[in-house]
matplotlib code that plots the C-alpha trace (Angstrom):
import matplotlib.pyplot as plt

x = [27.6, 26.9, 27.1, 24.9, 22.1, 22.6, 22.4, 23.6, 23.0, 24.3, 22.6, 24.2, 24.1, 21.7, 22.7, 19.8, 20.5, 18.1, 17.5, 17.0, 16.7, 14.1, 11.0, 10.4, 13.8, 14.3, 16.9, 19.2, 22.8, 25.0, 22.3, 22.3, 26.1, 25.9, 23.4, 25.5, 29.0, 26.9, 25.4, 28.5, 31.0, 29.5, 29.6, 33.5, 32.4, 31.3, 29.1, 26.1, 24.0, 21.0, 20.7, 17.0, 16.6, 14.6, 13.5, 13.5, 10.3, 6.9, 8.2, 10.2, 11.0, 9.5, 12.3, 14.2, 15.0, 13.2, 14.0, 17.8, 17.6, 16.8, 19.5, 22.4, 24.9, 25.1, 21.6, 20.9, 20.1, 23.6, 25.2, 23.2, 24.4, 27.8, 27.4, 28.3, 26.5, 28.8, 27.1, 29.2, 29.5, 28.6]
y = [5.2, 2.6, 2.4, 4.1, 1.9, 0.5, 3.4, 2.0, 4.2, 3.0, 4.0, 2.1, -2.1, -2.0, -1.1, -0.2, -1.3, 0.5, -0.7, 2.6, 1.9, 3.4, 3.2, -0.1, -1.1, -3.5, -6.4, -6.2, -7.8, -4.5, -3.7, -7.3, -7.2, -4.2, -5.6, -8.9, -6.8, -4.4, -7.1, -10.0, -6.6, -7.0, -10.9, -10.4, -7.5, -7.7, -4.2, -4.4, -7.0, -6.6, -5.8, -4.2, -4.5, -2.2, -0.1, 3.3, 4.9, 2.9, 0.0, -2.7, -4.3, -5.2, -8.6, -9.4, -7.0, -9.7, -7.7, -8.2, -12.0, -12.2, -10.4, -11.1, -14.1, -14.6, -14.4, -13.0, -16.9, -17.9, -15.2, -16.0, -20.0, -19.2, -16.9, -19.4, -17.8, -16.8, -16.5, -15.6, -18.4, -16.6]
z = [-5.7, -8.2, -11.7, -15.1, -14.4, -11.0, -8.3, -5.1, -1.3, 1.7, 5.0, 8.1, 7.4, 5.0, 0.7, -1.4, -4.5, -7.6, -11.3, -13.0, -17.0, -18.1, -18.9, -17.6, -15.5, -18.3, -17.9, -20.4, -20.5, -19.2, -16.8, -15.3, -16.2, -13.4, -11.0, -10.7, -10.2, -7.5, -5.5, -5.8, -4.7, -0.9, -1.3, 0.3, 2.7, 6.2, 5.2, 4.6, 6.6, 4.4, 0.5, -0.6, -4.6, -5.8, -9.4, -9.9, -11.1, -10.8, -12.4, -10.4, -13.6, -16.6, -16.8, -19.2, -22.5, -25.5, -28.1, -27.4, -26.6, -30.1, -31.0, -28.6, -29.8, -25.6, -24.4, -21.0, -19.8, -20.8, -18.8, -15.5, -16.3, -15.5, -12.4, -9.2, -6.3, -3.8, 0.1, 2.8, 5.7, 8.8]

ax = plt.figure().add_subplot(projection="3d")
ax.plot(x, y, z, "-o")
ax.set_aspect("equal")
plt.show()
């Protein structure tokens, strides 16, 4: 499950949720696009208890994609300013 750059396993309460843009698991704005969607889906779920983040490959992640924060009219800073975080009251 998950999306082209997001790979997302489920094993009992726990997701494991994997950057997998290679070479480096770079940052860009459709992969955080996808990270934020994956992780913000299980914000409304009781399933799964924990979330692990993790990068395919030897890389975690190299960070954010510079070459298209030059580029991008909505840079990758301006997308994460209007994400609220949204935690689940226990």
């Amino acid at each position: 499950m998950g999306t082209e750059k997001i790979l997302i396993e489920q094993q009992e309460d726990l997701a494991i949720i994997s950057i997998h843009n290679p070479p480096a698991n770079s940052l860009d704005v459709h992969t955080l696009k996808e990270l934020d969607s994956s992780i913000h889906k299980y914000g409304n779920e009781s399933f799964p208890k924990a979330i692990i983040l993790t990068g395919k490959g030897a890389t975690f992640s190299a960070g954010a994609e510079l070459k298209e924060l030059e580029d991008a009219k909505e840079g990758i800073a301006a997308f994460l300013g209007k994400r609220k975080p949204n935690f689940r009251d226990k």
